[in-house]
N, C-alpha and C positions, 0 to 999 in steps of 0.2 A: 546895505545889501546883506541878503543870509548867505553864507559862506557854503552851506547846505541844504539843497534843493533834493524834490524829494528821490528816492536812492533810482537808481538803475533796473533792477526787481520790480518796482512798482508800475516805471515806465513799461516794461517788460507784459507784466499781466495786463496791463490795462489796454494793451494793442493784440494781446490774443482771445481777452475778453470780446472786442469787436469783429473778432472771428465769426461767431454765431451767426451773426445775419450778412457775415462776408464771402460766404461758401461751403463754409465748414458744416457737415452734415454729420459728423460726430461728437455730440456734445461730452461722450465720456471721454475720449481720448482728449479735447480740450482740459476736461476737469483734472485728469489726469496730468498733464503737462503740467498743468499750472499751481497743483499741492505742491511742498516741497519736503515733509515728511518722508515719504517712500522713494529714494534714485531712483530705483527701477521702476517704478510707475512713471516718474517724469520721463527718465528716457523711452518705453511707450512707447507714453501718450505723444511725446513730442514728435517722435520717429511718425508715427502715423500722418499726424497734421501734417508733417514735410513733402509724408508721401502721397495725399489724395486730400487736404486740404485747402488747395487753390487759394491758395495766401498771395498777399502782396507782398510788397520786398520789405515792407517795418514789419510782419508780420511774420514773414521769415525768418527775420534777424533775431525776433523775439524767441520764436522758438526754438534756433540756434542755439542763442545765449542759454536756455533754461536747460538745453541737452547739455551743454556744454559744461556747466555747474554741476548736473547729474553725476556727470560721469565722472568728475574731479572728482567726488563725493564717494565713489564705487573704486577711489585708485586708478582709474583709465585715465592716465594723462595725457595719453596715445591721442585719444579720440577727443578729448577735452580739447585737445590742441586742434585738433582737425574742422571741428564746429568751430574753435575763434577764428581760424584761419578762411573758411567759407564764408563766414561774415563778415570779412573785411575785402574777399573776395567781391564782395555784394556792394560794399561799400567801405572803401579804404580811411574813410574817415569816418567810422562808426565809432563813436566815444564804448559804446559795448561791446563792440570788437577786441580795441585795446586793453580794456579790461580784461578782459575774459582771458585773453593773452597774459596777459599781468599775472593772472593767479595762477595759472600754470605754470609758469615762469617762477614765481613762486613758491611754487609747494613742489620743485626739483630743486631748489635752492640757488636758484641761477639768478644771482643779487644783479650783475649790471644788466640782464635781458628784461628782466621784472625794472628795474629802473625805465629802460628807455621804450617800454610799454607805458608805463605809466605818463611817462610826458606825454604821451602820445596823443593817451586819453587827457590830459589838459589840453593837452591844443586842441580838440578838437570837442569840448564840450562847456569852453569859454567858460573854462574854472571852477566852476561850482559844481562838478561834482565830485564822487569820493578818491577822484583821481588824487590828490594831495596824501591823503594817507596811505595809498597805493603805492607812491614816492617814497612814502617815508617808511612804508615797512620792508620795500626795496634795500633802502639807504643800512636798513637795522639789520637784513640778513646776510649783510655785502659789511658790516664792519665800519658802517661808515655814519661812526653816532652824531656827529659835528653838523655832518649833512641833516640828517633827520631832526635833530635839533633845530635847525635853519626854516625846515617843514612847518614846524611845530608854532614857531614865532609866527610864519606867514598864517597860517590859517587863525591864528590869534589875532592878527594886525590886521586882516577882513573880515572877521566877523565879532568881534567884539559882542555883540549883544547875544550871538548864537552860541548857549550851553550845550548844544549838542556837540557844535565844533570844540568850543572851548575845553569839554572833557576831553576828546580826541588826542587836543593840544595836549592834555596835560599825558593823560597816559604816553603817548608818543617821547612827551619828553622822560618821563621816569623811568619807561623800558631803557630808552636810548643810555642813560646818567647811571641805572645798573648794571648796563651790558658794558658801559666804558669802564665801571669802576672793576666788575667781574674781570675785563679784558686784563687789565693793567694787575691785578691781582696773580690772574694766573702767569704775567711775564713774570712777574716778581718770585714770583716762586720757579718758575724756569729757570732764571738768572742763578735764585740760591740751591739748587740742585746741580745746576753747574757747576758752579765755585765748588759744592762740597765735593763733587765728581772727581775735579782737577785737585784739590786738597788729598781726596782718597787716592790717588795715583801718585802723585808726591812722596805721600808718607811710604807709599806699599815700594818706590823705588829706592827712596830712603832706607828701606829697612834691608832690601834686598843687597844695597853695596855694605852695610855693615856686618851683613852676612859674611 
């Protein structure tokens, strides 16, 4: 089995691609939506199709998700949050939902919310998609390299023959193995700035009774 099926994006354009002949009477604002170059054009175009597009509900979802990426991408994490929350609204087990959530969750640095988005999106996309690394960059900004590590083996131990995953894997583990080794570095050096702290207080009372 490939451990990587194709990304979430893809799914994405290719259900607002069938816009065209599904209602949608604005091909720019389609085209629009769906470049991912210019935020402000995706949010648009998207905003448009939501609003006089006559989409179905994968079709909304789609569009959702691509505003919702915009806007991350513009720093509205406001809104970004808003689109993932509407599509899950749409549908609670939307594996793009969770995502979408995930990166938000993410990029405020809120390591356990970005974790239990990300499972989410496993459960509900029967594993193969990039829910895993989603998990695991959770695990890396939450301090939790062991975990991520953990990531890193599973998607090695399911796809074996897939070098897309396998790079993943590898990166995954070498951020995790620098951030633990960076982690333990800087207590280390905490710990001896301490001690010289208490050493410096010592000596400075030390000198004051011989005064």
């Amino acid at each position: 089995m490939r451990f990587f099926r194709p990304s979430h994006l893809l799914f994405v354009v290719l259900a607002l691609t069938a816009c065209v002949g599904g209602g949608v009477r604005d091909p720019q604002a389609l085209a629009d939506c769906n470049q991912r170059e210019e935020p402000e054009r995706t949010i648009d175009g998207c905003t448009t199709l939501l609003l006089v597009g006559k989409l179905n509900q994968r079709q909304r979802i789609a569009a959702l998700s691509l505003r919702s990426a915009a806007f991350l991408k513009t720093e509205d994490d406001r809104r970004a949050m808003l689109d993932a929350k509407e599509i899950l609204s749409i549908d609670a087990e939307s594996a793009i939902g969770w995502s979408r959530k995930h990166s938000v969750h993410l990029h405020r640095g809120e390591g356990e919310k970005a974790i239990e988005a990300a499972m989410r999106e496993i459960e509900f996309s029967d594993g193969h998609s990039r829910g895993y690394l989603n998990l695991a960059a959770g695990y890396l900004i939450s301090k939790k390299y062991e975990e991520a590590i953990a990531v890193a083996d599973t998607i090695e131990a399911q796809a074996p023959d897939d070098a897309a995953a396998m790079t993943a894997a590898d990166h995954v583990r070498r951020i995790a193995r620098d951030q633990k080794r960076a982690h333990i570095q800087r207590l280390i050096i905490a710990l001896m700035l301490g001690v010289l702290a208490g050493a410096e207080e010592t000596e400075t009372e030390a000198t004051s009774e011989d005064e």
